[in-house]
C-alpha positions, 0 to 999 in steps of 0.5 A: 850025084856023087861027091869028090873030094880030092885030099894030098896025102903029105909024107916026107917021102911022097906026096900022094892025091887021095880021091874018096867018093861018096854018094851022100848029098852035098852038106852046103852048110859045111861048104859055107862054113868052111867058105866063112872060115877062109874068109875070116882068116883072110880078112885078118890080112899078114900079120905075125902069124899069118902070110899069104902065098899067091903061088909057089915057085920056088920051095927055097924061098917057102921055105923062109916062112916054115923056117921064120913061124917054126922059130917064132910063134908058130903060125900058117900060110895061106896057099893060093891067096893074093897079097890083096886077100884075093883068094885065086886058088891053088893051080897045080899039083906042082905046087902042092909038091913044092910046099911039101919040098920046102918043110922036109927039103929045104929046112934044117932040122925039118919042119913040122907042118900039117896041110889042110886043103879047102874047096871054096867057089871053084878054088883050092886053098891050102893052109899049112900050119906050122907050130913052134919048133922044140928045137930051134934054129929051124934054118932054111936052105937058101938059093945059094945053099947057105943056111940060115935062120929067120924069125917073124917080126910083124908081117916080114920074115927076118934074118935072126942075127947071132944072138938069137942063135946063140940066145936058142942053143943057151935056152936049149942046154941040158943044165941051167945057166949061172951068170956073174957081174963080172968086167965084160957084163958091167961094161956090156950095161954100161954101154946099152943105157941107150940102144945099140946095134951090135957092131956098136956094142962090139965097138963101144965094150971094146971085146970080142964079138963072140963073148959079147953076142954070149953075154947078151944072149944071156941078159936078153935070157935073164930079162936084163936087156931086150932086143928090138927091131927097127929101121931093118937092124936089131938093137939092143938096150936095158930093159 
């Protein structure tokens, strides 16, 4: 009995269904271990790296996850698996479109991101693999057409606040940063003996906003001060 394996293509112009036919018999192992494979991932559950995506509806809200793996570690989504582990399977090419959408579409610049498609028990899985980004911000169009950065904290995709965007252009320049103990850096550690919020910072330093996120960008770059998040806000203190 023949074989048919259906592979999407991905493209950033199209996305095509591939069927190659083969009259070779089956290799049931293969099968098992790529059903072991899927499993083994799944039992992992959502962590930093990993997310679950029990159906695409809506390539802008993907796109947060492309854009929150390509700024942080890396990592891949589980396509047509439930946030119970419950592998339910991919229902339409539809879907298979929308993830494509969501990397090329709706992420600036555009992600990378490599597809790979399972067949296990009936049901098609995708996993699509992001790496980290060279260039980051990786930002993601949202619903209203805004753009926005987000990272990977745990299972959750995060808003990145300024300073991290500030801390990836400092990373990304051509020459190396110098800095100074100067008046601003000196009342910026005074005030970050405890953990602060931003605004705080802003508030207790009493200096402007914009050179207080540069300054921190770069002791966070020089390992002086360390950014932590808690209770859904980010805070800042000496390391």
């Amino acid at each position: 009995m023949a074989k048919v394996v259906i592979i999407f293509e991905m493209t950033k112009e199209k996305c095509t269904k591939l069927f190659l036919f083969s009259g070779k018999t089956v290799n049931f192992a293969l099968c098992m271990d790529d059903k072991r494979y899927l499993l083994s991932l799944i039992h992992e559950g959502e962590h930093q790296q990993q997310d679950f995506k029990y159906r695409v509806s809506d390539a802008c809200k993907l796109a947060k996850s492309v854009s929150a793996f390509a700024n942080t570690d890396g990592g891949r989504l589980l396509i047509g698996v439930r946030d119970d582990g419950h592998p339910s399977g991919v229902r339409s090419e539809e879907e298979i479109y929308m993830m494509h959408q969501a990397a090329y579409k709706y992420c600036r610049p555009e992600a990378s991101i490599k597809f790979d498609t399972y067949h296990v028990d009936g049901r098609t899985i995708v996993i699509a693999t992001v790496p980290p980004a060279v260039k980051r911000p990786v930002c993601a169009i949202n619903e209203d057409g805004r753009q926005r950065a987000y990272i990977r904290i745990a299972d959750e995709n995060i808003v990145a606040s300024p300073v991290h965007i500030a801390l990836w252009r400092e990373s990304q320049k051509a020459q190396g940063t110098m800095m100074t103990y100067t008046e601003p850096v000196r009342k910026l550690l005074d005030v970050m003996e405890s953990r602060h919020t931003l605004n705080q910072i802003v508030k207790l330093a009493r200096l402007p906003r914009h050179q207080v996120i540069t300054l921190l960008a770069r002791l966070i770059r020089f390992g002086v001060v360390r950014c932590a998040y808690e209770e859904q806000q980010f805070f800042f203190c000496q390391t």
